[in-house]
N, C-alpha and C positions, 0 to 999 in steps of 0.2 A: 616018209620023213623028208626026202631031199624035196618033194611037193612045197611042204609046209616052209620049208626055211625060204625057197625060193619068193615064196609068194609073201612071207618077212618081211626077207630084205628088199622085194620090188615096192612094198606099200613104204618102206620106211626111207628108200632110193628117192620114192615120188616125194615124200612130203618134203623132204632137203630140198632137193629142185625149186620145188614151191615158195621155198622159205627165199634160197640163194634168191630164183626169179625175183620177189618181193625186193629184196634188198637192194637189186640191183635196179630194179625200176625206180626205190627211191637215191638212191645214190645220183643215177642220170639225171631225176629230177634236181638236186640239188647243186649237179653241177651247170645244168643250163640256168638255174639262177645266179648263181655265182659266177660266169661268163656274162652275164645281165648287166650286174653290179660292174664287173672292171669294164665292162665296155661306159656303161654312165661316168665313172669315176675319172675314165682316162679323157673321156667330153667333158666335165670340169676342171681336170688340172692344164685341158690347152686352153679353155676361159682364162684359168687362172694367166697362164705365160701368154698369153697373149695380153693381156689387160699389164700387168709388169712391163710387157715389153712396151708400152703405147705409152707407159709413165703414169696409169692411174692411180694407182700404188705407190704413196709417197712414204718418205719414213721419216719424215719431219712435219710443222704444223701445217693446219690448212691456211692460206691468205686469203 
């Protein structure tokens, strides 16, 4: 009996593992895109303040 339950709980132990592993490998994937993303994003908002800072960005008409 104590065989059987052992050898249970080890297949049912392995498949969690399996499942968490999975998860976690898409999690990691998702956060190196998302570390992607604010790295781009933070290279266009010093475009942005830098272009404001030069005066390209006017808030009245063009001459």
């Amino acid at each position: 009996m104590k065989v059987h339950l052992k050898d249970f709980l080890l297949i049912h132990l392995n498949s969690i593992k399996e499942k968490l592993t999975r998860r976690d490998d898409a999690l990691e994937t998702m956060v190196l895109a998302l570390t992607e993303e604010i790295v781009e994003l933070k290279g266009e908002l010093t475009i942005y303040k830098v272009s404001l800072s030069n005066g390209k960005f006017n808030s009245g008409p063009n001459q």
